[in-house]
N, C-alpha and C positions, 0 to 999 in steps of 0.2 A: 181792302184790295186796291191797288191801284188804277188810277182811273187812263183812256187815253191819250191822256194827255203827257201820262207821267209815264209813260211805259218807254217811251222814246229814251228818255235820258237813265234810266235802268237795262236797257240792251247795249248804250253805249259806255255801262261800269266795266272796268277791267273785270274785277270780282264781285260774282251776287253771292248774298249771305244766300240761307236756304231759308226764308221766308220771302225772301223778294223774287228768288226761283217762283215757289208757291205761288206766289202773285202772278207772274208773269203766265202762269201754266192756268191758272185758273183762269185768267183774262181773257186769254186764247181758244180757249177749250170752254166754248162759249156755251155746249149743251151739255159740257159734266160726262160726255162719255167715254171719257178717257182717252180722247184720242185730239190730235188738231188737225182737220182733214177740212178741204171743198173748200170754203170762201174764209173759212178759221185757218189755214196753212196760207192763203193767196193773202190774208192780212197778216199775218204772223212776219211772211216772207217780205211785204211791200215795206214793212216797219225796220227789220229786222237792217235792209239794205239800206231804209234813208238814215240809220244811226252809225253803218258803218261807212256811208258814203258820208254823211253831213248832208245830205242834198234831198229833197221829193224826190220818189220814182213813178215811171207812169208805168200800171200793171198791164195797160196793153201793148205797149212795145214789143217786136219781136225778140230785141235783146233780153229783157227782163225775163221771157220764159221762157229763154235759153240757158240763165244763170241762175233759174229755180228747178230746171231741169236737173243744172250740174247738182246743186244743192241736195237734191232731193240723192243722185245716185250716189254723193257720199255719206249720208246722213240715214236713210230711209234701209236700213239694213235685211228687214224684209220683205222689201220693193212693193209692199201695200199700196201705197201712194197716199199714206199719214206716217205724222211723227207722233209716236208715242213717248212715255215719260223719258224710259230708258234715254229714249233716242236723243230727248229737250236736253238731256244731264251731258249729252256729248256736244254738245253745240254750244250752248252758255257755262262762261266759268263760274263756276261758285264754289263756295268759300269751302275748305273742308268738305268737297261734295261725296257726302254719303251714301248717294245714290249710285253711283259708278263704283262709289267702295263697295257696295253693296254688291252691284252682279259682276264685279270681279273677284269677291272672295266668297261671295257663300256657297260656293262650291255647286254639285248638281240640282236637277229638277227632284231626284230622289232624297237628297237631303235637306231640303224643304221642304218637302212631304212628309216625310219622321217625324219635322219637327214642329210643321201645322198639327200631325195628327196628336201628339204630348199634352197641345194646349187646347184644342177643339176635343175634348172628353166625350163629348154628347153628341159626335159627330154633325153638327149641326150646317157646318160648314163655315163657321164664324168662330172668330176668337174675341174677346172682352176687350175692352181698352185695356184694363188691369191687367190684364194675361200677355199683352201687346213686347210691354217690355221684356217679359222672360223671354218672348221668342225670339226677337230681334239678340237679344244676349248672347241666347243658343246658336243661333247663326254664324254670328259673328267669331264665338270662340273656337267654333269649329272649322272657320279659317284661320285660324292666329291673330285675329282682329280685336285686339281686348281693348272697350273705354269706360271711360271711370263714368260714377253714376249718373253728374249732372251733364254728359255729353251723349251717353243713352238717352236717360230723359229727354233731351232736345231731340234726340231721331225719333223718337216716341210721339213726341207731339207732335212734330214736321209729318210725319205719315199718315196719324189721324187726322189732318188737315188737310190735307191729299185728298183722302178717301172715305172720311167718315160724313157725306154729305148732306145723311139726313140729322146729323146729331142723335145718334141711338147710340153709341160708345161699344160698335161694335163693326167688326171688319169680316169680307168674305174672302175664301180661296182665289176666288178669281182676281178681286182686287189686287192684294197683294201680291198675286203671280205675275203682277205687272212692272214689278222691280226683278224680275228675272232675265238673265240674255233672252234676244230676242229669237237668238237661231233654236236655245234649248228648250224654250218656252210650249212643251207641247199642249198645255192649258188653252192660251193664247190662239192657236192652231185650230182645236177645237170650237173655240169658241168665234172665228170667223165664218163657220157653215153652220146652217139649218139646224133648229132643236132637233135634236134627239129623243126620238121618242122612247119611255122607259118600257113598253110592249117590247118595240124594236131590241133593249137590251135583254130583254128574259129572255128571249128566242133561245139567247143563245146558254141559257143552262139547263142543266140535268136535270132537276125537278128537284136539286138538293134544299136548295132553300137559297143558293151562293153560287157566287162566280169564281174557277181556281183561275191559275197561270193558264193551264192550256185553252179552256173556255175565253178567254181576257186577249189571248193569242188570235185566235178565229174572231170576235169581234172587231179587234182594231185592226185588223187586215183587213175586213167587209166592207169600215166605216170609212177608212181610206181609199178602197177604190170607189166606193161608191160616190163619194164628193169628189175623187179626181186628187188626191193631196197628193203629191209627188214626197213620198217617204221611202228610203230604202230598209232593207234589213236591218241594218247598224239604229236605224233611228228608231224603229218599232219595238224592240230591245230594249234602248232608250225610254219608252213610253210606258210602255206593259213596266219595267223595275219602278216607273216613277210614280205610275198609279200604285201598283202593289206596295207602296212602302204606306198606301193609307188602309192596308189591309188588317184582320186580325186574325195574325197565323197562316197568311196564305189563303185567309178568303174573303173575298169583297162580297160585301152584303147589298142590300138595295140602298141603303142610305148612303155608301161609301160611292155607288156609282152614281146616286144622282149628285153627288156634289163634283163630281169628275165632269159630267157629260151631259148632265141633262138642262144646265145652266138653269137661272132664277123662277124663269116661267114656269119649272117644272116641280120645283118645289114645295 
């Protein structure tokens, strides 16, 4: 990983391969949680400026957080106030950046969910390393994105490098949900408010054993007003097709929701 020292003169390359991305994301995203937010964006940003300036910047100047202001309002697409990966891939060029190839073509939140659920068999909410390249394949041809093997291979590894942080050779939904647009990302969404408790999800079924459409309907309506998430009709629509494409046959089980909703703790 680059140390820094050396990060200076890697923000000011025309083009970053996509390990030198990796470096630069790792360096910054100082606690690994996927995001570069609070005094990890306030360095990112002071770095970022003395490579396109040539010059030191002072962070307490009023100009300076005026021009990380602007920054953030063209960069920060879901006005969190962090840059996530998505976000890193629109700001720095890199080389062949896969990553933008990525949430430009892999189409919906529902077809990444088809195609996590193919390779996660054991609904476990994780896929193999091994398993890693079928999915990314499957993605990809399902935008017209077709690469030949040893350039799969390389996005294979560049993503478990990303994400696989404890060295187990295995990746979770959530993780990888993190290469999805930021607007459609209802994962993402979810995973910004309070655990979900799995009580809280049973309330809402029949005593079948499962959760259908309409039951899944009444929830993510509840879960939404209850945290305040400003979601319209269009987008709940959205959410319930993209959950349900991790269903079997139209009906979510308890495994298939805690990997939706109940995030890690609850596993």
């Amino acid at each position: 990983m680059a140390t820094e020292a050396e990060q200076l003169p890697l923000l000011q390359l025309a083009e970053l391969t996509a390990a030198q991305f990796i470096d630069i994301w790792k360096h910054f995203d100082t606690d690994g949680n996927g995001y570069i937010e609070g005094k990890e964006l306030e360095n990112f940003f002071t770095q970022l400026e003395s490579a396109r300036r040539g010059a030191g910047v002072d962070p307490s100047h009023a100009s300076f957080k005026e021009k990380m202001r602007e920054f953030m309002a063209n960069f920060d697409k879901n006005s969190d106030g962090r840059i996530e990966m998505s976000e890193l891939a629109q700001i720095l060029p890199t080389e062949e950046n896969f990553l933008l190839c990525f949430r430009e073509f892999v189409g919906s939140s529902a077809e990444f969910m088809n195609a996590w659920r193919k390779y996660d068999t054991d609904r476990s909410g994780y896929i193999e390393s091994n398993e890693l390249k079928g999915f990314l394949s499957d993605l990809l041809k399902k935008a017209n994105r077709i690469y030949d093997d040893k350039r799969l291979t390389e996005y294979t590894q560049t993503i478990l490098r990303m994400f696989d942080l404890n060295g187990d050779g295995k990746l979770g939904l959530s993780e990888m949900a993190r290469l999805l647009p930021v607007q459609e990302n209802f994962l993402l969404k979810f995973q910004k408010r309070p655990p979900i408790s799995l009580t809280c999800v049973l309330v809402y079924q029949d005593g079948n054993g499962y959760i259908d459409e309409q039951e899944l309907d009444a929830l993510l309506k509840d879960l939404c007003d209850k945290n305040k998430m400003d979601v319209d009709a269009t987008g709940l629509v959205d959410y319930k097709k993209s959950i349900m494409a991790l269903s079997d046959g139209g009906k979510l089980y308890r495994t298939e929701m805690e990997i939706v909703l109940c995030r890690d703790s609850m596993l």
